[in-house]
C-alpha angles and dihedrals in degrees: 000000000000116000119246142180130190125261112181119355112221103038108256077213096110085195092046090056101048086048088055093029093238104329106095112112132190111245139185125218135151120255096250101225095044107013100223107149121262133176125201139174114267100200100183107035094181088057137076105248128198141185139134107260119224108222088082107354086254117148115245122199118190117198117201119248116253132193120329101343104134119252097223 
């Protein structure tokens, strides 16, 4: 599982938001090889999402929030 926070809530990727009707959202994780910083679309924020990042061809697995947990 790779670490996130939220960065804008909704997207203020207009396209993003039409294809989620409304429920993409901007987050922030580390790349998990090298750790620079990097920030994606979760389209689909109740929902594990998956793909290879290409800062270093390293998986990265994001798990949806649930009940209190902080978002920070």
């Amino acid at each position: 599982m790779t670490f996130w926070k939220e960065l804008f809530v909704p997207s203020r990727d207009t396209n993003a938001l039409i294809l989620s009707e409304w429920a993409a959202i901007d987050i922030a994780y580390l790349c998990p090889k090298c750790e620079n910083g990097r920030t994606t679309v979760w389209l689909f924020p109740d929902t594990t999402m998956v793909f290879v990042d290409e800062c270093c061809n390293q998986e990265v697995t994001f798990h949806p929030k649930e009940g209190d947990e902080d978002s920070d």
